[in-house]
C-alpha positions as CSV (number, residue, x, y, z in Angstrom):
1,X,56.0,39.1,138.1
2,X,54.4,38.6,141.6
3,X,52.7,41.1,143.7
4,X,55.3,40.5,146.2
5,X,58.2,41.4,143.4
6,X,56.0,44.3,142.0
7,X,56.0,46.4,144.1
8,X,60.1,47.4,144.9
9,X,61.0,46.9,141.3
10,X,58.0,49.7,140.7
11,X,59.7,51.8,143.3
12,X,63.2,51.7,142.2
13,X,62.2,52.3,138.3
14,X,60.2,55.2,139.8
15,X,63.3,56.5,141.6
16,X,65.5,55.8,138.2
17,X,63.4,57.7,136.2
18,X,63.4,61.1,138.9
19,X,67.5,60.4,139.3
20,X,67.3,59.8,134.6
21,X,65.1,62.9,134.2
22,X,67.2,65.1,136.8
23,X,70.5,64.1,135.0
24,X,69.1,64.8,132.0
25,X,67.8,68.3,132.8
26,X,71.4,68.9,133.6
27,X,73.3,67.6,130.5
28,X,70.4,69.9,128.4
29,X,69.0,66.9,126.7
30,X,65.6,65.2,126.5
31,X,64.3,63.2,130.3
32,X,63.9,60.0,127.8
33,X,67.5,59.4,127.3
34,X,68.0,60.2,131.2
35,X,65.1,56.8,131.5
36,X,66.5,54.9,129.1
37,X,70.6,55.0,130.4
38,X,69.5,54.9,133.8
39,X,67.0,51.8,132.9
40,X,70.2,50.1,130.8
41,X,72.4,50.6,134.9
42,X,69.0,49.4,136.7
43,X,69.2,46.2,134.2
44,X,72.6,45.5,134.4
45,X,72.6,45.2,138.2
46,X,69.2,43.8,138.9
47,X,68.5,41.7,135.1
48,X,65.0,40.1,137.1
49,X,63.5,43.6,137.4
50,X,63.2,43.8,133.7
51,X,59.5,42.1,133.6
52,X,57.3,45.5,133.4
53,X,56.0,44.6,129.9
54,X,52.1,45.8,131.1
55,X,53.2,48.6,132.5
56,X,55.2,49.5,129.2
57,X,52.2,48.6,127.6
58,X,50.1,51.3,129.6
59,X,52.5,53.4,128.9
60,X,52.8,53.1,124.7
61,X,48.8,53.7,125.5
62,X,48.7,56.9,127.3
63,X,52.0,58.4,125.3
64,X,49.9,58.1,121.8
65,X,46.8,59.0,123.3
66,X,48.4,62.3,124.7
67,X,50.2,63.0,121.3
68,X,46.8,62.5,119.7
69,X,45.4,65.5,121.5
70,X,48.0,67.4,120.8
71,X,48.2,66.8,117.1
72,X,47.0,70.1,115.0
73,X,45.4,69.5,112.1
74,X,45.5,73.9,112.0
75,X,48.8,73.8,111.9
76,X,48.8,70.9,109.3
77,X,46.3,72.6,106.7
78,X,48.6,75.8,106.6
79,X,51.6,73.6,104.9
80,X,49.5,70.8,103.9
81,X,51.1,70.0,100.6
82,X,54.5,70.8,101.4
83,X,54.1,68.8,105.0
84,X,52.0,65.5,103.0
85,X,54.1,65.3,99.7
86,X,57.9,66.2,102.2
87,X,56.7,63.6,104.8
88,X,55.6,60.8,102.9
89,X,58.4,61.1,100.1
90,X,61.2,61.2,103.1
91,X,59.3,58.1,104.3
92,X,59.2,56.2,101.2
93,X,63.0,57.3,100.4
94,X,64.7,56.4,103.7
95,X,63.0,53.3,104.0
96,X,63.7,51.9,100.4
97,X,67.2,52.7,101.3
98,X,67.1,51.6,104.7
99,X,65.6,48.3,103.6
100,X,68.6,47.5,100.7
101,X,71.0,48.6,103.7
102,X,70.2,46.4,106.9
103,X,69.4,43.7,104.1
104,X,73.3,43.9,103.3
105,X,74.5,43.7,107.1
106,X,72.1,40.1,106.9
107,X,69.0,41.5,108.9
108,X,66.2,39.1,107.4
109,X,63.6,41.1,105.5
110,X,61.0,41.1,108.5
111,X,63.3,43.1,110.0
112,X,65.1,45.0,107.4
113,X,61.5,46.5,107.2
114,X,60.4,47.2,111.1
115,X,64.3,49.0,111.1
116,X,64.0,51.1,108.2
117,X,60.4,52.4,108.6
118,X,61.1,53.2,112.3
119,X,64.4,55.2,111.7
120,X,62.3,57.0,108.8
121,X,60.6,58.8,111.6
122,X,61.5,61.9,113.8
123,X,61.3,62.5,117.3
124,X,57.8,64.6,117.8
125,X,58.8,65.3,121.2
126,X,62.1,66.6,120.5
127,X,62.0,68.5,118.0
128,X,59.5,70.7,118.8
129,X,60.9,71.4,122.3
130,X,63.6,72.2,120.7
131,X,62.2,75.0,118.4
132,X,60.5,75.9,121.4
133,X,63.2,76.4,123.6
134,X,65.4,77.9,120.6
135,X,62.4,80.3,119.8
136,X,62.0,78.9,116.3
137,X,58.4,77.4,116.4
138,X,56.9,80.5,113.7
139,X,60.2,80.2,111.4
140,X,60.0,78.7,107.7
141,X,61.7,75.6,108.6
142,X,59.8,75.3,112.2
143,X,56.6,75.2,110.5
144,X,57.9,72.8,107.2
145,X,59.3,70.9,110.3
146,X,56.1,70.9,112.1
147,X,54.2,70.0,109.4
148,X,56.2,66.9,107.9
149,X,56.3,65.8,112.0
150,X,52.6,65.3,111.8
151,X,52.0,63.6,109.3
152,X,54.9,61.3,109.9
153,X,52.9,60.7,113.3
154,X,49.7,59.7,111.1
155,X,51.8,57.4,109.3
156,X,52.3,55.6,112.2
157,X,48.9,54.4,111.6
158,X,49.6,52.2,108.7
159,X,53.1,51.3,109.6
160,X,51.8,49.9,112.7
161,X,49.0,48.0,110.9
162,X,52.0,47.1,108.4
163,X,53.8,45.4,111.1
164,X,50.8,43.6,113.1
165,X,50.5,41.7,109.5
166,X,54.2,40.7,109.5
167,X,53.5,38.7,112.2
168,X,51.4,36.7,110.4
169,X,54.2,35.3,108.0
170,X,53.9,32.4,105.1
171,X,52.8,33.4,101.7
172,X,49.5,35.1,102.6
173,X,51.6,38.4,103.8
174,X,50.3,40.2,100.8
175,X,47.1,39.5,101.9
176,X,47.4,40.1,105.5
177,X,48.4,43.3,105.2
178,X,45.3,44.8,102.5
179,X,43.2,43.0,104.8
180,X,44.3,45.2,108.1
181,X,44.7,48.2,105.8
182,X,41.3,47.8,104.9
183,X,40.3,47.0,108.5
184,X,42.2,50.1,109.9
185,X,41.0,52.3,107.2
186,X,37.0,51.2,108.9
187,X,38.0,52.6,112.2
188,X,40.0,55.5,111.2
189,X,36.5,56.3,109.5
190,X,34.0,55.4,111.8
191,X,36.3,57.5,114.4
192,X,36.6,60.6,112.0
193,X,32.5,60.5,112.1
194,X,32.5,60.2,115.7
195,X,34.7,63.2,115.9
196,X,33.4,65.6,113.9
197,X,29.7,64.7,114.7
198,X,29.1,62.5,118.1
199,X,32.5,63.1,120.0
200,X,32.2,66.6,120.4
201,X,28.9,66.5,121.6
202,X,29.2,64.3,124.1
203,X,32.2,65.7,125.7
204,X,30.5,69.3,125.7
205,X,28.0,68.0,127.6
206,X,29.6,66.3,130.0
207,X,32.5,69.0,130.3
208,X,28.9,71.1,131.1
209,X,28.4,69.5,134.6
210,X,31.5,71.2,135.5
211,X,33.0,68.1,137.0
212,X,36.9,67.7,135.6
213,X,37.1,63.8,136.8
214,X,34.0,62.9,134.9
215,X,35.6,64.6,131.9
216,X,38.8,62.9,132.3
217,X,37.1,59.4,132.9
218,X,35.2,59.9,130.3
219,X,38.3,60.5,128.1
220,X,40.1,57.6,129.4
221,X,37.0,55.3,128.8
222,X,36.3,56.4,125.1
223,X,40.1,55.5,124.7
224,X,40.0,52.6,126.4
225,X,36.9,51.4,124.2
226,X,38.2,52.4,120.9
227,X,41.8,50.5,121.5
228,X,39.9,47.5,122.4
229,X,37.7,47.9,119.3
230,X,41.0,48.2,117.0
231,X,42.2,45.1,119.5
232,X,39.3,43.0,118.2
233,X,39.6,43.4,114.7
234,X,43.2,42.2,115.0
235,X,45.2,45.8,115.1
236,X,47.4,46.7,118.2
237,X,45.5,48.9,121.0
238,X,48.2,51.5,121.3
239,X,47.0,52.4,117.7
240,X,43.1,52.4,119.0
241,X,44.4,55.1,121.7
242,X,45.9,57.3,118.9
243,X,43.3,57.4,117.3
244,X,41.1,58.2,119.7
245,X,43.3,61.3,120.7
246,X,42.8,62.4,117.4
247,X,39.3,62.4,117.7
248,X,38.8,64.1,121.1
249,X,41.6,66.9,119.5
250,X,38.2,68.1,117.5
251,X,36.5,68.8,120.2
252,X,36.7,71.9,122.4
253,X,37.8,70.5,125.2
254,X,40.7,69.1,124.0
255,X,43.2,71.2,125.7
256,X,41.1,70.7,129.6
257,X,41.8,67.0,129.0
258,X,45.3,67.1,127.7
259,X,46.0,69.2,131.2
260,X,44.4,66.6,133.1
261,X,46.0,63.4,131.9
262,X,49.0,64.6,131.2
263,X,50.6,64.0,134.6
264,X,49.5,60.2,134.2
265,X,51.3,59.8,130.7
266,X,54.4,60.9,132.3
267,X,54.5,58.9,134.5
268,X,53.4,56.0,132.7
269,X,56.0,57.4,130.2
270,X,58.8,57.5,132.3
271,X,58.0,53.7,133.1
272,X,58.1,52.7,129.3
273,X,61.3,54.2,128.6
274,X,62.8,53.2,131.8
275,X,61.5,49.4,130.3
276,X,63.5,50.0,127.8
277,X,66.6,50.4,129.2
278,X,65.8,47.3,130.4
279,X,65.7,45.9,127.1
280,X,69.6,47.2,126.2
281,X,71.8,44.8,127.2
282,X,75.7,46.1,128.0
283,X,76.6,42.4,126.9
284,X,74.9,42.7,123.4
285,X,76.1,46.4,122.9
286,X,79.4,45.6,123.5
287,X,79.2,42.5,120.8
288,X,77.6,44.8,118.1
289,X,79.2,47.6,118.9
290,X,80.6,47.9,115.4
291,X,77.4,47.4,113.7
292,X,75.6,49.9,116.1
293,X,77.4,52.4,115.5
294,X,77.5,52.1,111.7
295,X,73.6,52.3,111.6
296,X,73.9,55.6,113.8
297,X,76.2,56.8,111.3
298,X,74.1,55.5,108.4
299,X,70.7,57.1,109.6
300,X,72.0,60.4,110.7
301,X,73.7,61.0,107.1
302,X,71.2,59.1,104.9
303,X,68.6,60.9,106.7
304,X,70.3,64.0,106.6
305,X,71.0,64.0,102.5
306,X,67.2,62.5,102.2
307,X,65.9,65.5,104.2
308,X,67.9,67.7,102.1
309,X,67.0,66.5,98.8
310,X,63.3,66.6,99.3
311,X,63.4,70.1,100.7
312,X,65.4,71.6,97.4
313,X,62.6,69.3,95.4
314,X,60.0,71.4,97.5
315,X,61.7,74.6,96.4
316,X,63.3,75.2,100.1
317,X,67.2,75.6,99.6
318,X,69.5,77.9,101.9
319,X,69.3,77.9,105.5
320,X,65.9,76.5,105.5
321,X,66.8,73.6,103.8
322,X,70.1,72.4,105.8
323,X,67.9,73.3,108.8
324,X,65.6,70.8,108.1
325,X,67.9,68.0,107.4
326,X,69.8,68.4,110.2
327,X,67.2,69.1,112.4
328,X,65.3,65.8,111.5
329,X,68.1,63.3,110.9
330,X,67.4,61.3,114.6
331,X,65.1,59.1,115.1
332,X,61.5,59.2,117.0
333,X,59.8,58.1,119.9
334,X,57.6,56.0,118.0
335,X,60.5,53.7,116.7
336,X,60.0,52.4,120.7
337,X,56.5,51.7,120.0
338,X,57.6,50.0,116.7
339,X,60.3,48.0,118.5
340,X,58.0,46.6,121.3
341,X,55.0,45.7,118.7
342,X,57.7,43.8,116.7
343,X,59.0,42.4,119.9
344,X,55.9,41.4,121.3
345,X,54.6,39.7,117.5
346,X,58.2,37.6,117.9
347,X,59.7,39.6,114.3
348,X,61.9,41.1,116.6
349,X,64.6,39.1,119.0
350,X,65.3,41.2,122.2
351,X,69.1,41.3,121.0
352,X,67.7,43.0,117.6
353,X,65.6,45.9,119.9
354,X,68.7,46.7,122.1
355,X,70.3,47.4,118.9
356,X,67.3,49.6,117.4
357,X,67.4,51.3,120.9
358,X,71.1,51.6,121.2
359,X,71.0,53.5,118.0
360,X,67.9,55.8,118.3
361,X,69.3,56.7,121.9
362,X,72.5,58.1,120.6
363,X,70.6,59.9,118.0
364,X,68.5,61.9,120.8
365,X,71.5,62.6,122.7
366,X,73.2,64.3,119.3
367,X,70.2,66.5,118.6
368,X,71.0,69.3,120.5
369,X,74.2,69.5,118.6
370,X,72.8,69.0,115.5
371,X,70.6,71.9,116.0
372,X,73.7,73.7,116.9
373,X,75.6,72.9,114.2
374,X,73.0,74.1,111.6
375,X,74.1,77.8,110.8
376,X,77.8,76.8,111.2
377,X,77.1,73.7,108.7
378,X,75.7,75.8,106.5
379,X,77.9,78.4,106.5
380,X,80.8,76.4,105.6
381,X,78.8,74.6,102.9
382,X,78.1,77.6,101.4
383,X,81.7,79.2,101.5
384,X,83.5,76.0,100.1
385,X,81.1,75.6,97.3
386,X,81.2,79.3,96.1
387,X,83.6,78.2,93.2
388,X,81.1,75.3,92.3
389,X,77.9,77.4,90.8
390,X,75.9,74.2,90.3
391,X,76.6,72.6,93.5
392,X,76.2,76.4,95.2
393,X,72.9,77.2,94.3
394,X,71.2,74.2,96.6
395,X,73.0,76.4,100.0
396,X,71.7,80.0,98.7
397,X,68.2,80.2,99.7
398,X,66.4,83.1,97.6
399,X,66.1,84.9,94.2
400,X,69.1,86.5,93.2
401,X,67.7,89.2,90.9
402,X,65.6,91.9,92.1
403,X,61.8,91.0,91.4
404,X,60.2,91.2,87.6
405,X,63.6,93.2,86.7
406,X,63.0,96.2,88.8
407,X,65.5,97.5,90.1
408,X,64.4,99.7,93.7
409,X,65.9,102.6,95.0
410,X,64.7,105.0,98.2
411,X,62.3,101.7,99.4
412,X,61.1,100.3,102.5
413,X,62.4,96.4,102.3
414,X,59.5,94.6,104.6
415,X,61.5,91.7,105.7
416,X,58.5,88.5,106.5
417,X,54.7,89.4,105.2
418,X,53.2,87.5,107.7
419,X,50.3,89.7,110.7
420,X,53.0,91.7,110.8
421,X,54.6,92.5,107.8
422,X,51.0,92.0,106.2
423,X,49.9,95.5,108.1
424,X,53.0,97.2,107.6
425,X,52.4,96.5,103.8
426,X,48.9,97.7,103.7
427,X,49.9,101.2,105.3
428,X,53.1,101.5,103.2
429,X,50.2,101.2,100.2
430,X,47.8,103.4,101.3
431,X,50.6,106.2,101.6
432,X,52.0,105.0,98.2
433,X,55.3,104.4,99.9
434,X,57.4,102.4,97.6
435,X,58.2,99.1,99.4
436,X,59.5,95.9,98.2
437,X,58.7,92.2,100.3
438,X,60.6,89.3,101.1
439,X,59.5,86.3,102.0
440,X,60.2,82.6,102.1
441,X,56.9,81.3,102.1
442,X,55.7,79.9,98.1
443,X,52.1,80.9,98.6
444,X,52.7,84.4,100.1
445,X,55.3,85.0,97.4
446,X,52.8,83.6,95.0
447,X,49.5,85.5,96.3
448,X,51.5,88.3,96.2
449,X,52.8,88.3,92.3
450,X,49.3,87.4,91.5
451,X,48.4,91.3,93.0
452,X,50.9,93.0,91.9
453,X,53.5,93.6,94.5
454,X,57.3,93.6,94.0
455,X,58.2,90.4,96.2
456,X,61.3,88.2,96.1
457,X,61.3,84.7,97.4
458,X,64.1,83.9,99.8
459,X,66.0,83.9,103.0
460,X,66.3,88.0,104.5
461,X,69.0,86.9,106.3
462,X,70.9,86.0,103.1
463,X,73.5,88.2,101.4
464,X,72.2,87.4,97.9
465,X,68.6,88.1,98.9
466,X,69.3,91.4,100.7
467,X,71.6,92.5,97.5
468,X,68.1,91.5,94.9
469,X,65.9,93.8,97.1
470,X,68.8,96.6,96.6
471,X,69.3,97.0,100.4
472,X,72.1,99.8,99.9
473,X,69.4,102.0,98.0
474,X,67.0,101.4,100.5
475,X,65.5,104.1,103.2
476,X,64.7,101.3,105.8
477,X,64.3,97.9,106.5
478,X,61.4,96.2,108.8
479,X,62.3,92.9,110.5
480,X,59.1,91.0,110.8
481,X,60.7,87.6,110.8
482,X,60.5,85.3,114.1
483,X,63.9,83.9,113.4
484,X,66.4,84.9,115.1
485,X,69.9,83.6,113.3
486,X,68.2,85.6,110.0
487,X,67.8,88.7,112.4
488,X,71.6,89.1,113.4
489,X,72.7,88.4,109.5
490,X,70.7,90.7,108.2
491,X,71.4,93.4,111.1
492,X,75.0,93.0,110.7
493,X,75.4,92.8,106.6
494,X,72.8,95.6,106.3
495,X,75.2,97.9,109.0
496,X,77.6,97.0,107.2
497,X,77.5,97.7,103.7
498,X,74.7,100.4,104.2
499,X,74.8,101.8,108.2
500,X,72.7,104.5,107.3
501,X,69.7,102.3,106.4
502,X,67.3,102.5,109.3
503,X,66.4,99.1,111.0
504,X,63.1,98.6,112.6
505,X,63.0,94.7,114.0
506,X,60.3,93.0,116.0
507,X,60.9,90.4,119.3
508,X,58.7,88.0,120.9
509,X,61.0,87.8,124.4
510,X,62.9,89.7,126.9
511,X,66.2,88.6,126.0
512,X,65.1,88.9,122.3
513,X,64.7,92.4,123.3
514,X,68.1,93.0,125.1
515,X,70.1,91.1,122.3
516,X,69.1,93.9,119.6
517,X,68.6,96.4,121.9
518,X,72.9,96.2,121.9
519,X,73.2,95.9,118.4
520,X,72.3,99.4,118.6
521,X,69.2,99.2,115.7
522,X,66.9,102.2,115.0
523,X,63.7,100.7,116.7
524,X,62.8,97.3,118.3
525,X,58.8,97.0,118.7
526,X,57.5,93.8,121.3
527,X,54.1,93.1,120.5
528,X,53.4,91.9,124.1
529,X,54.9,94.9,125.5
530,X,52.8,97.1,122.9
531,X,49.5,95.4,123.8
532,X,50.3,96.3,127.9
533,X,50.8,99.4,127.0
534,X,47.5,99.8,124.8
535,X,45.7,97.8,127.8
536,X,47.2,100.3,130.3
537,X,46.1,103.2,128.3
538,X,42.3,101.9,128.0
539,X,42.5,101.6,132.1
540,X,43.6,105.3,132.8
541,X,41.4,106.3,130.5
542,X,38.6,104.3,131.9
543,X,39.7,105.7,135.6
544,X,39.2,109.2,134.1
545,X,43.0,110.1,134.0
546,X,43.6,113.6,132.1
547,X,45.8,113.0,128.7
548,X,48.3,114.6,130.1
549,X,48.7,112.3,132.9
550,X,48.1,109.4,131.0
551,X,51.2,110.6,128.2
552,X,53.0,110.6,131.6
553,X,52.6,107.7,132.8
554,X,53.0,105.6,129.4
555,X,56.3,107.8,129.1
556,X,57.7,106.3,132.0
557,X,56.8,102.8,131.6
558,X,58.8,103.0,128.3
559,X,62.4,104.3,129.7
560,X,61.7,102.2,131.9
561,X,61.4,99.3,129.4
562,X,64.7,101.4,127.9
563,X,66.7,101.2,130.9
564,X,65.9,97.6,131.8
């Protein structure tokens, strides 16, 4: 593409992505299926404008490199052997299906591959904006979900490799591959040294000068150098920036650069998508639309039963379970990434990427009903299999007998044993209140047998778990669970069957606040509004306020919390 033709085309996918992103907002789903549909009308009406491949390419760059920094290896560790062995066996399971199932529709095995291990992975992006935005980022299933989202991304790493060997073709594929394995495995090492030795260094001192475009430039060239490193040794440059996201993510400033070069990856992300639009033509849809929407169909319920079946192998069954599945049955951003390396090798025909990207676009636009659907889902499964005690047990998510045979009576039932529900327990012991835990974490519930400590493993929000910890003997329940679905099932069973149970609940927001606050429970507790009041204290007291004055004041500032 000219200079001359450069320029306009820049401006009007510029002005499609703001008009995409805007419409998006609106409809409540993600900004890159606003890019995409408005890149697919762009194409359709001006097919030339299509040539933006660099810019896509730029933009593949910056998006890994951002994710890089944002990738958690904290939040990794905590469910490390639940989020390795549940991410890697979903992998492995979809994509051995996968690969028998596109081989059947007469996809050659090249491809059969690049489509199966791209649908195997999960939209990042999504899904954690969603918990986000659904407040469900500290619940069991956020964090399994989390966790098995990371290490797909890391997979990435050899799928990517995986691919850049298919290119090679002929009878030495075998070979190929071991040989970029062994190749990637070099830099991933050299650039683990870097960052936990070198990397951090560096960027401390330069982040000591105080300067924030020197520490941005200085990001942008260590990326720049380690993606033309893994260019070099044969392995595509995208995966070079990845991994060199990874590496800065060890260092303390991690989260300075992250703000500063964010704005560039959206906008350079916002021209990829929008390139991809491109890429769907309405002529090829419309000729496979029958095969489309049977692998939509196909992915979204393979997926879905894959998701299922590994969590119940993991010991995660209930709620938890069908929230999982449903809530990581589309497809990923990385599957673009996939597509264009596949594309840009020549495995891939452009007709065979519209029809990956036709199919991972309708998955992101049913996501937000998917999460939706999850309680109602599981509701119903639960209900129509009641008769079936085999099939049953997968949708109940707990113990249903009370812990080592005991049965409780005139208890506190701590609901979560997290900070919370940790402290609450530890006071509860001290005054040799009898109390009884439940929590759906394995190693708290484990930790916790080892001591001593009546605990049941399960759901609280589910009737058979609340019924094992005896909840109509009990002198009061303590909500110390972030999820919020769990909350209201457990406030409206235990007022229920036992109303004169007291219900003490913690919220993290406002509306959290006002939601129970009308469900008319015994006492809600906000840790943010309890540290401003602790923080207000220590100033009154510092200003030399009497404690009269000071009892006042804190008074007031809780009706007023009351009457808000």
């Amino acid at each position: 593409m000219s200079d001359t033709n450069l320029w306009p085309g820049l401006i009007l996918v510029l002005i499609c992505a703001a008009l995409g992103g805007f419409l998006a907002k609106k409809l409540k789903v993600q900004p890159i299926v606003g890019y995409i549909v408005l890149g697919v009308i762009l194409g359709f009406f001006l097919p030339s404008s299509a040539n933006f491949s660099q810019l896509s390419q730029v933009g593949i760059i910056l998006l890994l490199f951002s994710l890089g920094i944002e990738l958690s290896f904290s939040r990794l560790i905590k469910v490390f052997k639940v989020a390795v062995i549940g991410g890697l066996t979903q992998i492995i399971a979809f994509s051995a299906i996968g690969y028998f199932f596109f081989s059947q529709l007469g996809f050659n095995p090249a491809t059969s591959i690049i489509f199966a291990l791209a649908f195997s992975l999960s939209s990042t992006a999504v899904v954690v904006k969603t918990l986000a935005d659904r407040g469900e980022t500290e619940t069991v299933h956020g964090i399994i979900m989390t966790g098995w989202l990371l290490v797909q991304d890391l997979a990435v790493i050899p799928i990517v490799v995986l691919i850049s060997s298919l290119g090679g073709g002929g009878s030495s594929w075998l070979g190929t591959s071991l040989i970029s394995l062994f190749k990637a495995s070099w830099v991933i090492l050299v650039a683990v040294i870097l960052g936990r030795r070198i990397i951090p260094f560096i960027f401390h001192k330069i982040a000591a000068v105080n300067s924030r475009e020197i520490l941005v430039i200085a990001a942008l060239g260590f990326s720049g150098a380690i993606a033309y490193l893994t260019y070099l040794l044969g392995i595509t440059p995208s995966l070079g920036a990845f991994i060199a996201g990874l590496v800065i993510s060890e260092s303390a400033e991690n989260h300075a650069i992250f703000a500063e070069t964010r704005p560039f990856r959206d906008l350079f992300v916002a021209l990829f998508f929008v390139s991809l639009g491109f890429m769907i033509k309405p002529a090829v849809i419309l000729a496979n639309f029958g095969v489309i929407i049977g692998i939509f169909f196909f992915t979204l319920f393979v997926k879905t039963v894959v998701d299922f079946c590994v969590s119940q192998m993991l010991g995660y069954r209930g709620k938890v379970a069908v929230a999982i599945a449903l809530g990581l049955s589309q497809v990923g951003e990385f599957s673009f990434v996939i597509f264009s390396q596949g594309l840009a090798l020549g495995i891939l025909s452009p007709e065979k990427v519209s029809i990956g990207t036709a199919v991972v676009l309708l998955t992101l636009i049913f996501t937000p009903f998917l999460f939706k659907s999850i309680v109602p889902v599981w509701k119903i499964l639960k209900e129509k299999t009641v008769n079936l005690p085999w099939l049953n047990k997968y949708f109940v998510g707990g113990d249903k007998k009370p812990a080592g045979g005991l049965e409780f009576t005139n208890h506190i039932i701590i609901c979560g044993y997290g900070r919370v529900g940790g402290w609450v327990g530890k006071a509860l012991e001290d005054l040799n209140t009898p109390f009884v835990i439940v929590d759906y974490n394995q190693n708290v519930v484990t930790d916790l047998k080892k001591q001593g400590f009546p605990v049941i493993f399960g759901d609280p929000g589910e009737v058979e778990v609340l019924e094992a910890a005896n909840i109509r003997a009990a002198k009061a329940v303590i909500l110390a669970i972030p999820d919020k679905v769990s909350q209201e099932t457990l406030i409206g069973y235990v007022q229920t069957v036992a109303p004169e149970v007291k219900i003490i609940s913690r919220v993290h927001l406002d509306e959290d606040w006002e939601r129970l606050k009308v469900l008319g429970i015994h006492k809600i507790v906000q840790p943010e509004f309890e540290a401003a009041m602790a923080i207000t204290k220590t100033i009154l007291i510092s200003m030399g306020k009497s404690r009269e004055e000071i009892d006042s004041r804190l008074k007031k500032l809780r009706i007023s919390r009351s009457l808000k």
